[in-house]
VOPAGU-2260 file (C-alpha; in pm, 1 decimal, decimal comma):
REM VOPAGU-2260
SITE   aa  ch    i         X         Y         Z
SITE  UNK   A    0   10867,3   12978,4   -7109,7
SITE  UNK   A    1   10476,5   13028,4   -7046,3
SITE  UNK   A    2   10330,6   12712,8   -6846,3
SITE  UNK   A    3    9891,3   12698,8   -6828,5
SITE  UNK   A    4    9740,2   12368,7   -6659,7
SITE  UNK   A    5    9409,4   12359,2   -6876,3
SITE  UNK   A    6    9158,3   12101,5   -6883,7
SITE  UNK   A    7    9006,8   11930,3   -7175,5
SITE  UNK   A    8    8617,1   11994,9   -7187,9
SITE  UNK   A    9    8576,5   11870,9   -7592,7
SITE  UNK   A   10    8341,1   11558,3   -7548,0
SITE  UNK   A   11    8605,9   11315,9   -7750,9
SITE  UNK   A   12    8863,8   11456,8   -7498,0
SITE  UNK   A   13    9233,4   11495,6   -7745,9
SITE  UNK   A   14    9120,3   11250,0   -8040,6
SITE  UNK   A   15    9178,7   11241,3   -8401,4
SITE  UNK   A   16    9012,9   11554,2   -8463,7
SITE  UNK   A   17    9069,0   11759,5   -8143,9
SITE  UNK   A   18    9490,9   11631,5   -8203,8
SITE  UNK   A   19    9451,9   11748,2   -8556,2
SITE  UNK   A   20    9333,8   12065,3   -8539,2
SITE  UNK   A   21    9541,6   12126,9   -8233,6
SITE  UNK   A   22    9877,6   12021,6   -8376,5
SITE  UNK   A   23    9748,1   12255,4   -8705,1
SITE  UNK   A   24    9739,8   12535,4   -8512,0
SITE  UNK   A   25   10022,9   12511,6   -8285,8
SITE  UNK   A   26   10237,6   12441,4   -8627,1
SITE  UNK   A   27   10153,3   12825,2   -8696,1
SITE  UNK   A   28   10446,5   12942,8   -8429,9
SITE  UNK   A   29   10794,3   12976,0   -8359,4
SITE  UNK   A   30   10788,1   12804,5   -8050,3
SITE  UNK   A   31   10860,8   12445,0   -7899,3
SITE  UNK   A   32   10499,7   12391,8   -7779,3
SITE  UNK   A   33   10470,8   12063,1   -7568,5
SITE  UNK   A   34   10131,4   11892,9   -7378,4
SITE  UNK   A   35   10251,8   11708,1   -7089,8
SITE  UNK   A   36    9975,6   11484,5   -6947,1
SITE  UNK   A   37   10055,1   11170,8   -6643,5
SITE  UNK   A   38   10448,2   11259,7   -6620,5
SITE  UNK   A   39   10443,7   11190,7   -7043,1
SITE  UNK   A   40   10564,8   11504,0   -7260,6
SITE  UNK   A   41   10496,3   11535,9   -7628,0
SITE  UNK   A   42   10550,2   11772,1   -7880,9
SITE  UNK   A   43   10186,2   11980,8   -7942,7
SITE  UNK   A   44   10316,4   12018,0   -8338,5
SITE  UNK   A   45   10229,9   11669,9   -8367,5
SITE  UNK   A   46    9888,7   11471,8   -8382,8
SITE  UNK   A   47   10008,9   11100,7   -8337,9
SITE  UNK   A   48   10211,3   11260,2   -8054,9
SITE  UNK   A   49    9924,1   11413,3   -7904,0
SITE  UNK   A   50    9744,7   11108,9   -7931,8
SITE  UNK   A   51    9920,0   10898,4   -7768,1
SITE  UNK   A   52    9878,0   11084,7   -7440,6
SITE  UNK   A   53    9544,9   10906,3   -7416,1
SITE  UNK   A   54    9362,7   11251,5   -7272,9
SITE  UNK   A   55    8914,3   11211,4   -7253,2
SITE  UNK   A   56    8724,5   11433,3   -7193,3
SITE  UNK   A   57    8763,1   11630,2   -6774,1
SITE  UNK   A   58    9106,7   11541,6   -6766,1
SITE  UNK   A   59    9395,1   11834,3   -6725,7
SITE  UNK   A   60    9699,4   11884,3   -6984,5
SITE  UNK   A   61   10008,9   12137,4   -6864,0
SITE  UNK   A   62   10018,6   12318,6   -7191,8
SITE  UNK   A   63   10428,0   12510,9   -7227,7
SITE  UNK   A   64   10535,0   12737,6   -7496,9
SITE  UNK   A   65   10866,9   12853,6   -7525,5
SITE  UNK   A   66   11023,7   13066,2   -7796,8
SITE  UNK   A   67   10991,5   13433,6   -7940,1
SITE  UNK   A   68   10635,9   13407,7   -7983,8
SITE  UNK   A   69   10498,8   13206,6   -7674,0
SITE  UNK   A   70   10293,0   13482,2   -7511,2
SITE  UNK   A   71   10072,8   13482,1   -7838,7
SITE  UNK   A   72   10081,4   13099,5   -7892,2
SITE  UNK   A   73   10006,9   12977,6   -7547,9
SITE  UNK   A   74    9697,1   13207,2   -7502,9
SITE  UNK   A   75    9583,6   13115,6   -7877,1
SITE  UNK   A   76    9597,3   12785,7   -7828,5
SITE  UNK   A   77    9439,2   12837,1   -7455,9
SITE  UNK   A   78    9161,3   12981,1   -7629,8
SITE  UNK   A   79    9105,1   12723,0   -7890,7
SITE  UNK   A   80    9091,8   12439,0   -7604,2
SITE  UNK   A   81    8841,4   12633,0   -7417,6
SITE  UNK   A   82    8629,0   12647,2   -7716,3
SITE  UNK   A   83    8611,2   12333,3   -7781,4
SITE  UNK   A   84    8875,2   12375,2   -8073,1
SITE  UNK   A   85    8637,3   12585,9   -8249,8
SITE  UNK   A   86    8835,1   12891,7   -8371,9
């Protein structure tokens, strides 16, 4: 399993659009992705999930990938929260 604390710099923080294009993207692997945020775990795979964390804008997700393909997943999806979920 690959583990990355990574904050959330988009200015809506994980919103409707951030969650969507997240939960898109994550959908493209093998893995069990999850966001854990304030002792709450979710699956990333899923927007309302993501959603419900309640994350704005500074605050700090533990992202986890775990599967045959989590070394590519957790930096891609590292990458797309750094910028700004623009791919």
């Amino acid at each position: 399993m690959k583990t990355i604390k990574i904050q959330i710099n988009d200015k809506i923080g994980f919103h409707a659009r951030t969650a969507s294009i997240f939960s898109k993207n994550a959908s493209k692997f093998k893995s069990v992705i999850n966001i854990e945020f304030k002792g709450k775990k979710v699956n990333g795979k899923s927007m309302l999930s993501i959603m419900s964390l309640g994350v704005k804008t500074g605050d700090s997700v533990i992202l986890s990938c775990e599967g045959e393909d989590e070394e590519i997943s957790i930096n891609h999806l590292k990458n797309l929260i750094n910028n700004n979920f623009n791919s």
